[in-house]
N, C-alpha and C positions, 0 to 999 in steps of 0.2 A: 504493500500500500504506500510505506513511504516512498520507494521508486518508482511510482507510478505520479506522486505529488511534484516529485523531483523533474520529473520529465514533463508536465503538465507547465510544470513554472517557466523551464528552459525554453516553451517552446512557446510560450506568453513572453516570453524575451526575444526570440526570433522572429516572432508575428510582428511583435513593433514595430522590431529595426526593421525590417521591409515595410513596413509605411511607411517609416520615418524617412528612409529612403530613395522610397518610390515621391513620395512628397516634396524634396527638394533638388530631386532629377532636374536638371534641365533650368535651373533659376539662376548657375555659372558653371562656369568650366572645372568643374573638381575630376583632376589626373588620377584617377583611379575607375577600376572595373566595378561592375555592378555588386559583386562579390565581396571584392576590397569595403569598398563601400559602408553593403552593410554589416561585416564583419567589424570595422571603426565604428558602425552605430551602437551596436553589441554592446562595445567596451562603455562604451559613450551611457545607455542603457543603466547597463549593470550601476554605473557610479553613482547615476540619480537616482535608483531602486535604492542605495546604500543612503546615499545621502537623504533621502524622505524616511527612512527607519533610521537614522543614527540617534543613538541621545547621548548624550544632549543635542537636538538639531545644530546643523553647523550649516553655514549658507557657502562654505568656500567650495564645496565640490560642484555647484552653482556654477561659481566666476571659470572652476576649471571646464566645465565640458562648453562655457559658451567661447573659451575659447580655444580650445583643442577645434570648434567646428568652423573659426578663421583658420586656423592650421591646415584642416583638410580642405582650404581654399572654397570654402563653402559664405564668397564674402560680397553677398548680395540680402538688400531688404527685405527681396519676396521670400530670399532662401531663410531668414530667418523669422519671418511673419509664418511662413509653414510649418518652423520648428515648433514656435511657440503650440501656432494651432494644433500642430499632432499629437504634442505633449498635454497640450490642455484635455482635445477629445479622447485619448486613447492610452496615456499611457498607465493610469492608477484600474481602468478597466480591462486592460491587453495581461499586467502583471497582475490581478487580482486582488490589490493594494487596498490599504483604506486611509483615506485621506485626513488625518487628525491634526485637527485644531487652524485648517488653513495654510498645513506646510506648502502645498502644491505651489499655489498662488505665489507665496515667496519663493521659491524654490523657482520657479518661469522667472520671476524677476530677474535674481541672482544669473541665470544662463544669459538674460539680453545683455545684464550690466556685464557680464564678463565678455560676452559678445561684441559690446562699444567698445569697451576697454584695448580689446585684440586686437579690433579693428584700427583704432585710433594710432596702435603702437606702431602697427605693420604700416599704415599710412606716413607717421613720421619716418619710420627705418628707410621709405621710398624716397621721401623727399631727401633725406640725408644724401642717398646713392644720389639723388638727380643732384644734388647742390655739389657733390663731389664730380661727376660725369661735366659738368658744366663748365668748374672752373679746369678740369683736364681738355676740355673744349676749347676754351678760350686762349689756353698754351698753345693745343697744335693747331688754331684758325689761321693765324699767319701761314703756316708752312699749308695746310691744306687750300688756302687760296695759291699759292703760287702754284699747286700742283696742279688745282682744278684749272689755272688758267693755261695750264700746258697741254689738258685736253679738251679744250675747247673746240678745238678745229675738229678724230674718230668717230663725238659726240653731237657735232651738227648734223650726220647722217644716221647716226647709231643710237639704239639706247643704253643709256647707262646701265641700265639694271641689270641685261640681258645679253649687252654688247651684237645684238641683232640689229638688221640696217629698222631704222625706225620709220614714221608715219610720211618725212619728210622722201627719205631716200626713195620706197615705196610707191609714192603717188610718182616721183617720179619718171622710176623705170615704167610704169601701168600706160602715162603719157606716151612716154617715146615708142612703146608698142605699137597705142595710135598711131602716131605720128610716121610709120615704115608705112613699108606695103602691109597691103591687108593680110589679114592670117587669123588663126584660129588662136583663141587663148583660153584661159581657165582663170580663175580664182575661186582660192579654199577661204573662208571666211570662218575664221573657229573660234569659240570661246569657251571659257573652262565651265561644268556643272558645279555651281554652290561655292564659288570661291570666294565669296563674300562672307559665307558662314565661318569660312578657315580665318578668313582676319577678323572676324567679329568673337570668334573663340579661341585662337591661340594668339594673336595679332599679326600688325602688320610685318613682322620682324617674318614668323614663321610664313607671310604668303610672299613674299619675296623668294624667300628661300623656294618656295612650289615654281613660282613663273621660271626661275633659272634654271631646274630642273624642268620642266617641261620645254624651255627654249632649248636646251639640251638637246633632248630628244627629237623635237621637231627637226634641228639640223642634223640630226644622224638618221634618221628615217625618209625625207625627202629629196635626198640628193642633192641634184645641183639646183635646182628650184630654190627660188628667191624666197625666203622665210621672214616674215618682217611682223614686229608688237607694232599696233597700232596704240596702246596703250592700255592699261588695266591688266585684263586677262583675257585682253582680245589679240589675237594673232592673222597675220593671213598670209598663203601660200600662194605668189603668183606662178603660173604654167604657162609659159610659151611655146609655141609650135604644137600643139594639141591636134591630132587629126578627126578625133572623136570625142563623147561625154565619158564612155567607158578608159581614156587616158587620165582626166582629172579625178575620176572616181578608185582607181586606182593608187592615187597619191592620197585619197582624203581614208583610206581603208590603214594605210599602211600610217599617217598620223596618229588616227584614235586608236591602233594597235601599239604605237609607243605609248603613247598617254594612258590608256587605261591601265597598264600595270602598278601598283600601287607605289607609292614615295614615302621613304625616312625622311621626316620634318621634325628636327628638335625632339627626335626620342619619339616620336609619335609617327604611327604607319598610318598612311593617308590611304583610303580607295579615291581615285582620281579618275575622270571622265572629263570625255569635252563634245561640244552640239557642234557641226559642220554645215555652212550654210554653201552650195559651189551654183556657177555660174558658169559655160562653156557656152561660147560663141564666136562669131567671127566679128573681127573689129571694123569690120566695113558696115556702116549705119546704126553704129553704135557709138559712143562714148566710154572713159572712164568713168563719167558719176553713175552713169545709164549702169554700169558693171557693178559698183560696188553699191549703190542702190537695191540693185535686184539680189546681191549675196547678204545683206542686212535681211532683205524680208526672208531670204530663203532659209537662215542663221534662224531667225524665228519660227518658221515652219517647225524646223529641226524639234527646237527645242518645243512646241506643243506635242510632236507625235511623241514625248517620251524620255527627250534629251538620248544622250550617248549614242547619237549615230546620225549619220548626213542625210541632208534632202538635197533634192536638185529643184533647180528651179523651171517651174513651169509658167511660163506666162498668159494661160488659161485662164489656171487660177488666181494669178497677179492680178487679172483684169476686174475678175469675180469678186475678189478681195477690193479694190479699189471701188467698183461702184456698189457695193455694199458700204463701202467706207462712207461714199459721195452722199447714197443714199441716206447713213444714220446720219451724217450732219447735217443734214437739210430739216431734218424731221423737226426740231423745235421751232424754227419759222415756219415750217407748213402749219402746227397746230396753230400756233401764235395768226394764221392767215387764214384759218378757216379752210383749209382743204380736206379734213377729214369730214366724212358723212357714218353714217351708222345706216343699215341696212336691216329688219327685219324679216325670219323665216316662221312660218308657223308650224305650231307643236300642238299638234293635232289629236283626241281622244277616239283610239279605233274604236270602241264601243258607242257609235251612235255619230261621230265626226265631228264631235262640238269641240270651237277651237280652245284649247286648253290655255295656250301660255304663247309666246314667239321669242325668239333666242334674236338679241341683240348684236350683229357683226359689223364691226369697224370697216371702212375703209377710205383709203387713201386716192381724193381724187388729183395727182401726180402732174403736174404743168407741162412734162414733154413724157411720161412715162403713160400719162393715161391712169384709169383708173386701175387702183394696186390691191388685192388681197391679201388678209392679215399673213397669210404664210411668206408675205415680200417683206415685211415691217415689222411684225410685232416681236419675234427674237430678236432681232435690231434694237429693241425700245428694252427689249430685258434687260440686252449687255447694258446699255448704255446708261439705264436708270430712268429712262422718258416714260418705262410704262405705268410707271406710280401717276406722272401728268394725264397721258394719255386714255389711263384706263375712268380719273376721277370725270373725267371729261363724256366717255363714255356713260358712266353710270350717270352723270346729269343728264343727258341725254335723253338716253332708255328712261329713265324716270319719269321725266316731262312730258314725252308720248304716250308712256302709259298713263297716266294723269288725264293728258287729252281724252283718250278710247277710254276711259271710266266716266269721265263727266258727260258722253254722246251715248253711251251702254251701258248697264251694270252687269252685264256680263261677260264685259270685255277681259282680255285675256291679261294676263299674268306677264311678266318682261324677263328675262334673264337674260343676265350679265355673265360674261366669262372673267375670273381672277385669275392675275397670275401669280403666281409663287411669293414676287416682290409686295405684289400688292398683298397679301395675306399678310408678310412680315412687318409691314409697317405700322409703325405705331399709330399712325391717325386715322388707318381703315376704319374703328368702328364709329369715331366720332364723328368721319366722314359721308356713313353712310346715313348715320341719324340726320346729320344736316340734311344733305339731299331729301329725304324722307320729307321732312319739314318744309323745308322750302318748296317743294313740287305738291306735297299734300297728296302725294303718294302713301295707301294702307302698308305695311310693311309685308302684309300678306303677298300685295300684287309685284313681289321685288323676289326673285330667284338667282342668289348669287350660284355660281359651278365653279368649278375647282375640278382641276383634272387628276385620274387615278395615280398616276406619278406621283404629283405634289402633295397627294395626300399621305401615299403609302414615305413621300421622304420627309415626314413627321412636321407637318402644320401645327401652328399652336391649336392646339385644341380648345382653349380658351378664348381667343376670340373667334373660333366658330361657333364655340356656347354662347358668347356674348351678343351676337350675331339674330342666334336661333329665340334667345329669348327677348329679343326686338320685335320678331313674330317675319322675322325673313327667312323665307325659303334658303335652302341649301340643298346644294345637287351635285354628285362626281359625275363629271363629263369622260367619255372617252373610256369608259370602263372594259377592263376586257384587255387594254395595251401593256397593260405595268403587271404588276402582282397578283394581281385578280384575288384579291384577299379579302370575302366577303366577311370574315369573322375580323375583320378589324375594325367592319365600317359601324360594326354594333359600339362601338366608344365614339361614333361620332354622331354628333348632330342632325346627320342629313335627312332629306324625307324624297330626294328622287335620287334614280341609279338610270344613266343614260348611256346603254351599252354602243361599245363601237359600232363601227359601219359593218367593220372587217367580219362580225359575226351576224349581221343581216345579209351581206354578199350570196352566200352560198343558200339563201332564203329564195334566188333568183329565180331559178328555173322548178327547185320543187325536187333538183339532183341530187341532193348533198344531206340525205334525212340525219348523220353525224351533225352536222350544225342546227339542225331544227331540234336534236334531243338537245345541246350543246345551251342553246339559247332557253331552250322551255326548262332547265335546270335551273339555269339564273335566274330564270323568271319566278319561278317558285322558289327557290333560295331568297331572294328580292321580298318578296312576298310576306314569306316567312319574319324578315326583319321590320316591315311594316314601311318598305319602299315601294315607291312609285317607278315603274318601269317603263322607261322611251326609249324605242330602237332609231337608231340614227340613220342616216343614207338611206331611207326607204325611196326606190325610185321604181315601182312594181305595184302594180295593183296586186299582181302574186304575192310577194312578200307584204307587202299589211294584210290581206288574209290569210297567211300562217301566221304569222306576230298574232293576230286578234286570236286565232284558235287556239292558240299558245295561251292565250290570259295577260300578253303584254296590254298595256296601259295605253301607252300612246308612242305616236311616232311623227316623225320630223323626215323633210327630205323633197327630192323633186318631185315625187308623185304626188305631193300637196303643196308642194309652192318652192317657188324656186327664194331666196333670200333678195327682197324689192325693199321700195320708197313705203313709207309708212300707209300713201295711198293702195298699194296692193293688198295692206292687212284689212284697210278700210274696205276696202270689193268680198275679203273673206269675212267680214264680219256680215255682210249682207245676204252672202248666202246662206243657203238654210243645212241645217246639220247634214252630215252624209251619214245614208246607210250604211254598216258595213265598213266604214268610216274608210272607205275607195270611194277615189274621185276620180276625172279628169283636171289634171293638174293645171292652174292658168298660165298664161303664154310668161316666158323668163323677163323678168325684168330689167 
């Protein structure tokens, strides 16, 4: 029994120190393994377990462990703001301890105060070094000006660091390539992955030491090829006389194969990698800036698909890229100028054809592009952040129209809005939707916000979808059926419709595909079961909405009831009278 206490306690000691830790990981650079680590917390452990049982209490083993943990270079505020907290929450409960009379509380003191104490000493010991390094500075500044001025002259083309011709020499030879006869050329565009992390953790002393090692190697790997720093930890390989892309690709395999092998820095084994952006063309209608231009975006490509390995460049996608670029800049003046419109489709009840609700779609009427579909823009508005403007903009919108068809019907249809991801995170979503509500005098009922099954399954605050819900607004996963299809998740949320994809009405077409017809009547009853409302999407069949309606699906959306028009087309479906069978012929495309 008592080695069974013994081992209980040991191992309430070991459980700490891996908080402890795992807790101050990553708050600075502490030279030691995980292992190491918390084998030092151990020790560290044990002394405060001694020192909260000693009697007489003593507060000095306090001052000692706060500063044994400036020793283990542990000499950051958040690393010590964690210490306290793991010490506070875990450690009288991790060792089984009982906390008498408030020693803890002093006992956390005693660690910071020894912790300032460490810190403050280790800070003067540095300034000492720097006060001594300085006036050794000021001895050899003389002699190191006369030196530096004797290499003034290697140094106008070279860089110091690396003794490689640099940015100057570089641009120049790139010129006089132009400037011959025409011919094919190359450029390797490389920069190292994460080298910023190495000077930001060991510093600049140690990425020095990395660039002259990997200039190194770049000159022993590319032969006679011009290797030149542009500066930081960007390098480039020019290639003359190239008869093909497979000659520069060639030289960019046989680089990242010197560089990836790992590098001794100051006692520390670096894993080392670099992104290759390359360019191969003929210098006939082309330029230098044209060259190192198009090896900057390629360099970038590189590094999206994954880093540690080259792209070439394509100017396909150059093009692609750039009037997508054209395109998201423009976007804040077009809204600011009134070129977006909003376009309604309606969401149709197969049981009887009464119009349920109409889904609110953006679009973009474009000055020389014409009009533009959310799929040309609204990714555009994500990256950028415009879709927070663009979407409040919408939902005033769709508000105010449904407002309109409430005060000419009362049984006009319902609106919904699409959100995207951003707009869900933002803090003024729900204040924003109360306003709009208010202002348009919009019921909260006649407001159906979606949310697509993606953004839902990658964890939506749930809370303001509750906040949401109990406003008395609709909520609905769009597009169901793409992502997770995890209907036992949707039961923790709010929603009260499930609008499955197209892709599982498709095979609804011809009446072929009875796999999709169980596939769908599954959801549908699954749906069901959780007290959702089920609308199939892309219905463009009179076929397909009678299996959906045989199914027990709810309602359906798509071209076979209306194509997505001017508020006036909702206006012509609200006129007409229910469908049977809720199959129609659909009216002409807006």
């Amino acid at each position: 029994m008592w080695a069974g206490l013994v081992a209980e306690h040991e191992a309430g000691i070991a459980a700490f120190a891996r908080a402890w830790a795992k807790a101050i990981t990553g708050t600075s650079y502490i030279p030691m393994s995980q292992g190491e680590l918390e084998e030092r917390l151990c020790a560290l452990t044990l002394e405060l377990r001694d020192a909260l049982l000693a009697e007489p209490f003593s507060l000095r083993r306090g001052y000692r462990v706060g500063g044994a943990l400036v020793r283990a270079h542990v000499v950051s505020a958040e690393g010590l703001g964690r210490t306290i907290e793991v010490l506070d929450q875990r450690f009288v409960r991790d060792l089984s301890l009982t906390d008498t009379g408030g020693r803890m509380a002093r006992l956390l003191g005693t660690v910071a105060t020894g912790y300032a104490r460490a810190l403050r000493d280790r800070t003067l010991d540095e300034q000492e070094s720097i006060r001594r390094a300085a006036m050794v500075s000021r001895e050899e500044a003389e002699f190191a000006l006369r030196e530096s001025e004797s290499r003034f002259r290697h140094q106008a083309t070279h860089d110091s660091l690396t003794s490689l011709p640099n940015r100057a020499l570089f641009t120049d030879r790139l010129h006089t390539a132009f400037a011959g006869p025409p011919q094919r050329l190359a450029v390797c565009f490389l920069d190292l992955d994460g080298f910023k992390m190495v000077n930001d953790s060991l510093g600049h002393h140690a990425g020095d030491l990395l660039l002259i090692e990997v200039a190194r190697r770049l000159r022993r790997s590319v032969g006679e090829h011009l290797v030149a720093r542009l500066g930081g930890d960007e390098f480039v390989i020019l290639i003359e006389g190239t008869t093909c892309t497979e000659d520069a690709v060639k030289v960019a395999d046989s680089a990242l194969d010197a560089i990836n092998e790992p590098v001794e820095v100051d006692g520390q084994r670096l894993a080392v990698s670099a992104s290759i952006g390359i360019v191969e063309r003929e210098t006939g209608g082309s330029s230098p800036s044209d060259v190192m231009r198009a090896a900057d975006i390629t360099l970038h490509w590189a590094k999206e698909s994954g880093k540690r390995r080259w792209a070439l460049f394509d100017p396909d996608r150059n093009e692609r890229e750039v009037a997508r670029f054209t395109l998201s800049a423009s976007m804040p003046a077009a809204l600011e100028r009134g070129e977006f419109f909003v376009d309604y489709q309606p969401l149709v009840a197969l049981d009887g054809g009464r119009l349920r609700g109409v889904e609110a779609l953006v679009r973009w009427r474009h000055p020389t592009l014409g009009v533009l579909r959310p799929d040309r823009f609204v990714g555009l508005a994500e990256e950028s952040g415009l879709i927070v403007r663009l979407g409040a903009w919408v939902l005033g919108e769709a508000c105010a129209q449904a407002r309109r068809w409430l005060d000419a019907s009362p049984d006009a249809p319902f609106v919904s809005v699409n959100l995207a991801v951003r707009q869900v995170g933002d803090p003024g979503l729900i204040a924003e939707v109360a306003d709009v509500l208010e202002r348009t005098g919009l019921p909260p009922d006649r407001l159906q916000l979606e949310i697509t099954e993606s953004d839902a399954m990658a964890g939506v605050d749930v809370g303001v979808l509750d906040a949401l819900a109990s406003m008395g607004v609709r909520l609905a996963i769009d597009d169901f059926g793409t992502g997770y299809s995890n209907l036992a998740y949707l039961r923790h949320l709010p929603v009260r419709e499930l609008k499955v994809a197209g892709a599982f009405v498709e095979g609804l077409r011809t009446g072929d595909s009875p796999v999709d017809e169980k596939i769908m009547a599954t959801l549908v009853a699954l749906a069901h079961t959780l007290d959702l409302t089920v609308t199939a999407e892309n219905v463009e069949t009179a076929g397909q909405a009678a299996r959906l309606r045989a199914i027990g699906c709810d309602s359906a959306q798509g071209w076979h009831f209306g194509h997505p028009g001017p508020p006036s087309a909702i206006d012509e479906h609200l006129r007409r009278p229910a469908l049977r069978s809720g199959v129609s012929t659909p009216p002409p495309a807006a």
